[in-house]
C-alpha positions as CSV (number, residue, x, y, z in Angstrom):
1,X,-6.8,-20.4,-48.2
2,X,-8.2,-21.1,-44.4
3,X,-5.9,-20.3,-41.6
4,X,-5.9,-23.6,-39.9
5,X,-6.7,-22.6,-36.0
6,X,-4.5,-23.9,-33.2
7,X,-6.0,-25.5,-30.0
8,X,-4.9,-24.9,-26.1
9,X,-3.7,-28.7,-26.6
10,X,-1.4,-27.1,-29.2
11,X,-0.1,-24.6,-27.7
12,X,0.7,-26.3,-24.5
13,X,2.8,-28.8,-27.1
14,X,4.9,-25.9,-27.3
15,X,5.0,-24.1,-23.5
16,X,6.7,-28.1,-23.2
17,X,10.0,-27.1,-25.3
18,X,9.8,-23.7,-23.1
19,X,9.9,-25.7,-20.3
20,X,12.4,-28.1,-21.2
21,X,15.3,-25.1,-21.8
22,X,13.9,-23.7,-18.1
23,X,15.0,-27.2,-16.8
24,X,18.4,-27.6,-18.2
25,X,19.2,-23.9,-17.9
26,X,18.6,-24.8,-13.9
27,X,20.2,-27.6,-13.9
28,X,23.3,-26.5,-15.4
29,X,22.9,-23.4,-12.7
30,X,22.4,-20.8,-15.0
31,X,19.8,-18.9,-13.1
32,X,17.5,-18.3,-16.0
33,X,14.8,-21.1,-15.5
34,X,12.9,-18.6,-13.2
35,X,13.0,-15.6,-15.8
36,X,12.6,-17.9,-18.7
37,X,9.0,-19.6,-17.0
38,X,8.2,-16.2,-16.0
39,X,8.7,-14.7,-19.6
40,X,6.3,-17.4,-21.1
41,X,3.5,-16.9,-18.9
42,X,4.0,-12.9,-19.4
43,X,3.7,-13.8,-23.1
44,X,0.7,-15.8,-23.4
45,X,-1.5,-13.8,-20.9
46,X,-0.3,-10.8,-22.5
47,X,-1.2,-11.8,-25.8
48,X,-4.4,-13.9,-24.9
49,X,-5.4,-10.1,-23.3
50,X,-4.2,-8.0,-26.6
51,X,-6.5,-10.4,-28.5
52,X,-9.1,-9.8,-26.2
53,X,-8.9,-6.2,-26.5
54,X,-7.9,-6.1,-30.3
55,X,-11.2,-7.7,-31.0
56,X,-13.0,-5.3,-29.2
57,X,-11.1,-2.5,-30.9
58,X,-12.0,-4.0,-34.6
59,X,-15.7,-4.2,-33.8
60,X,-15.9,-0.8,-32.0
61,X,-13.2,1.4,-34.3
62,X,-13.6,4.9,-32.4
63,X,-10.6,6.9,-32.7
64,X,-10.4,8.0,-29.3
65,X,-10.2,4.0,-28.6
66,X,-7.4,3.5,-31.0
67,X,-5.0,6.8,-29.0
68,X,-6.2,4.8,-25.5
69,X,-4.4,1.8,-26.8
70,X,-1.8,3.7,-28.3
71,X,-1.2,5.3,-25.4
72,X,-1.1,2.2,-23.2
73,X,1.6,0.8,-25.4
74,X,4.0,3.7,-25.3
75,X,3.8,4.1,-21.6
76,X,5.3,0.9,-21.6
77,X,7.3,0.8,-23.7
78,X,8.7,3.9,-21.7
79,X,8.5,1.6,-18.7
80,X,10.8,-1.2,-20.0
81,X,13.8,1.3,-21.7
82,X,13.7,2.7,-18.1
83,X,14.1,-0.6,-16.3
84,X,16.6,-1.5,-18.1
85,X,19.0,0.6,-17.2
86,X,21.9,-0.8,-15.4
87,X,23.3,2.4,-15.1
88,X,21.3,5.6,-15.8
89,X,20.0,8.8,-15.0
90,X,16.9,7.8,-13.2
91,X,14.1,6.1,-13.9
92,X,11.7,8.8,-14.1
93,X,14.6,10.6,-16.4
94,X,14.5,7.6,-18.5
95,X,11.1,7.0,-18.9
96,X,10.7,10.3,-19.8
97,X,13.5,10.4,-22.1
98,X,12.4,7.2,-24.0
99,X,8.6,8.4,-24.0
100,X,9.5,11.0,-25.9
101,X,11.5,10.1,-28.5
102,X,9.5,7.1,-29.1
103,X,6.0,9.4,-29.6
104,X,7.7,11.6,-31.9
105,X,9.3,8.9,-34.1
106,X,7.3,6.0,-33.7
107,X,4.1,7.9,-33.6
108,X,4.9,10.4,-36.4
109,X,5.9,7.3,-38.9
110,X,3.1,5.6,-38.0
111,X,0.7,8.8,-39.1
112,X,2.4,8.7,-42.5
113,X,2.4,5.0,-43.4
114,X,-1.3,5.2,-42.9
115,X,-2.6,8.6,-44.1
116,X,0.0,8.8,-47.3
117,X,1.5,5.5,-47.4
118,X,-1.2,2.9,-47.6
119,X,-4.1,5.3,-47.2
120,X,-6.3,3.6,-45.1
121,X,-9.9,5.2,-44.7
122,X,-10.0,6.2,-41.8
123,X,-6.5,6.8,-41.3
124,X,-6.9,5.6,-37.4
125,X,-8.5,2.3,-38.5
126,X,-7.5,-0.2,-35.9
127,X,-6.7,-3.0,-38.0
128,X,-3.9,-1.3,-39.6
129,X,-2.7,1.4,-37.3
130,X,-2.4,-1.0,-33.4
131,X,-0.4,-3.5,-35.0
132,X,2.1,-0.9,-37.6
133,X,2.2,0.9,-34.5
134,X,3.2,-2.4,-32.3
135,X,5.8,-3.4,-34.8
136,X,7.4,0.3,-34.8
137,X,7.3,1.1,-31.1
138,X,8.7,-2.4,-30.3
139,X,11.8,-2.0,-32.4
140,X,12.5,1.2,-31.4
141,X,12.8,0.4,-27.8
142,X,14.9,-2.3,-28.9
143,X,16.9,0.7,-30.2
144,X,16.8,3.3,-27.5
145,X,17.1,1.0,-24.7
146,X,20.3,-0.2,-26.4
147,X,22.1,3.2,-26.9
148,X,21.1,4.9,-23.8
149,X,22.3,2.3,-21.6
150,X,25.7,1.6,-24.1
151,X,26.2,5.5,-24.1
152,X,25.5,5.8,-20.2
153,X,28.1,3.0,-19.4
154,X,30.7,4.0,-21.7
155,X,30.6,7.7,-20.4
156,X,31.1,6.1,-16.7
157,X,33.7,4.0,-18.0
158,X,35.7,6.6,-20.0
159,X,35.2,9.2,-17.4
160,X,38.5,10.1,-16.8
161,X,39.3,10.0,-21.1
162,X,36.8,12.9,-20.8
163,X,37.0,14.9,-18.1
164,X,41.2,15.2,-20.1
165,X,39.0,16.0,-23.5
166,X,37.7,18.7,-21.2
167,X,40.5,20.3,-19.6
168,X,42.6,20.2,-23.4
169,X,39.5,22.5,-24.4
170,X,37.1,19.8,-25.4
171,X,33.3,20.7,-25.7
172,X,31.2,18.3,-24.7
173,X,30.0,17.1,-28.2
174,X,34.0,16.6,-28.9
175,X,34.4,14.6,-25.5
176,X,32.0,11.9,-26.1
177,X,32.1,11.9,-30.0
178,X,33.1,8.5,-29.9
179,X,31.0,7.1,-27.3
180,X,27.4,8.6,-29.3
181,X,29.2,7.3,-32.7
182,X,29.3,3.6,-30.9
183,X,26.1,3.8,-29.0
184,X,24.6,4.8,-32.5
185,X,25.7,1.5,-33.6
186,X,24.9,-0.2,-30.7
187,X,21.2,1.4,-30.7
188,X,20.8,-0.1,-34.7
189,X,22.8,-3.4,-35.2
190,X,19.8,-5.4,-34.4
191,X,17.8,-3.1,-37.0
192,X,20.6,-3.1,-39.6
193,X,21.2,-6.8,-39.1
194,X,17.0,-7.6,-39.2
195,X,16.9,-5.8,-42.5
196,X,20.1,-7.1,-43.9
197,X,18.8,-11.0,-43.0
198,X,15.4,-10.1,-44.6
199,X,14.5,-12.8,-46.8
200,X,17.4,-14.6,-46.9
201,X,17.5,-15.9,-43.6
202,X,14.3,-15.1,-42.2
203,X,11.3,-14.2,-43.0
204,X,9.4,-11.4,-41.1
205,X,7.3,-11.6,-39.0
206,X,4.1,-9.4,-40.6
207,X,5.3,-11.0,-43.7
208,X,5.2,-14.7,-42.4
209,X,1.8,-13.7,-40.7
210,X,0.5,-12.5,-44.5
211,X,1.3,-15.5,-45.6
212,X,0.0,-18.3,-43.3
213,X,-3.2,-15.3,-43.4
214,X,-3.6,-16.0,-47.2
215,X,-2.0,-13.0,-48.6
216,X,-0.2,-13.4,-51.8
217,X,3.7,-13.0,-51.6
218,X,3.3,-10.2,-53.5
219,X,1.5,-8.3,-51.0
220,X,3.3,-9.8,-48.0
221,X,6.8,-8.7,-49.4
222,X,5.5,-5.2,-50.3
223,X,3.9,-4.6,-46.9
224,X,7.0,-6.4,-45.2
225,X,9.7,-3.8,-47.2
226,X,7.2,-0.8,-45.9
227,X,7.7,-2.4,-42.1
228,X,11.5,-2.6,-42.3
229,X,11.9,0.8,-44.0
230,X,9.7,1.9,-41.4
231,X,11.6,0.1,-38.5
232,X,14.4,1.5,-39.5
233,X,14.2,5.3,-39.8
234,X,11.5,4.8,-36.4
235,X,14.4,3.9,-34.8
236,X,17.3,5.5,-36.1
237,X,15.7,9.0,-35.7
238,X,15.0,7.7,-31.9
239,X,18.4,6.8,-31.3
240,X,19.5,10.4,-32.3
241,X,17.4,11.8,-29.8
242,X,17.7,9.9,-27.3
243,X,21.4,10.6,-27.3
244,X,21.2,14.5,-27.9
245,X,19.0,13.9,-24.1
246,X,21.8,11.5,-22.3
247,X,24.5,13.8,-23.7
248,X,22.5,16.8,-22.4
249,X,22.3,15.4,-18.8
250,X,25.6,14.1,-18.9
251,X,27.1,18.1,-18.9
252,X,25.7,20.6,-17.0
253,X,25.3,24.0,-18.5
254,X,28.9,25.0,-17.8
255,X,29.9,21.7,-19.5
256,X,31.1,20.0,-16.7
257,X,30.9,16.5,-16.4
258,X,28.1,15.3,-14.3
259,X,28.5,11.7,-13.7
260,X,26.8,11.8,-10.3
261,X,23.7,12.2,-12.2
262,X,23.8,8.2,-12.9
263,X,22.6,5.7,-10.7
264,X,23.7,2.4,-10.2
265,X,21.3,-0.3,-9.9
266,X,21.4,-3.4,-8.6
């Protein structure tokens, strides 16, 4: 089975119905025709770029390539968690927070799925490691982005619940034991909720790609069970990190509460 190609003509059928929501969401005053237009031009020169690139990378697969991309994509990655944060320790904080949870979980998965899992020769094969690695790293900020920012606003929120945790003889994992139990869940509903939809419905995306691709269902629904197994341990391990760092800059060393460590942004 062909994969039958789309044409610009094609594509611009469907920047129409992404135009259309734009229009009624400003006329009905919503303010999101402006970050809805801008979001679809993002996304196509982004991914008319990647394919650029991508192409190279198959034709030229050099390892030290393959980290350069790899690379690329976590800083970010790192980049968005950190701008998303309404109300957080600093950008730089949160960048660097998010960098490195999401090397050492997203990163280390992605090693195994190729060297032991699927056992790709050579492990660093571009084909298989850019786009495992995509699908893991953009998850997982999903994840992290979501709990740092839930557990940062709920420990502004409850600050006075907390401080009284404190001064009843509280540590500071007992004071917020709550608020990292809900930002847990907050960090991996959308995981839990992907994997519990799988199938029934949705379909995937690696696994709907497989298919219009030519794979047999077979295949695609193997590959697509490794992706959401890996998904989810990417970004559950992230999560836990992520909030053993907020939690740490959240108390200083005496185990005060140090809320004037968050900034508010506008």
């Amino acid at each position: 089975m062909n994969v039958i190609p789309l044409s610009t003509p094609d594509l611009l059928l469907a920047a129409v119905l992404v135009l259309a929501l734009a229009t009624v969401t400003a006329h009905l005053q919503l303010r999101l025709g402006k970050p809805i237009i801008i979001a679809a031009v993002r996304t196509a020169i982004q991914l008319l770029l990647v394919g650029l690139v991508l192409r190279a990378l198959f034709s030229h697969a050099q390892w030290y390539w393959v980290a350069l991309m790899s690379i690329i994509m976590l800083l970010v990655a790192s980049r968005e968690v950190a701008v998303r944060q309404e109300r957080g320790p600093g950008r730089r904080w949160a960048f660097g927070a998010s960098a490195t949870t999401m090397f050492i979980s997203s990163f280390a998965l992605t090693g195994f799925a190729l060297s032991v899992v699927i056992g790709v020769d050579p492990w660093y094969a571009p084909r298989y490691a850019i786009p495992l690695l995509g699908m893991l790293l953009g998850n997982t900020m999903t994840g992290v982005t979501l709990a740092m920012s839930d557990m940062t606003q709920c420990a502004w929120q409850q600050r006075l619940v907390i401080e009284q945790r404190l001064l009843l003889g509280a540590n500071r994992n007992e004071a917020i034991e709550d608020i990292r139990r809900q930002s847990a869940r907050t960090g991996m509903i959308p995981t839990i909720n992907a994997m519990a939809a799988a199938g029934i419905v949705s379909l995937p995306g690696m696994m709907t790609g497989q298919l219009l691709a030519g794979s047999s269902p077979y295949d695609a629904v193997r590959y697509q069970i490794l992706i959401m197994f890996l998904i989810a341990a990417s970004t559950g391990f992230a999560v836990l990190m992520v909030q053993w760092l907020v939690a740490r800059q959240l108390f200083d060393e005496r185990e005060r509460l140090r809320l004037d460590r968050l900034t508010l942004r506008g």
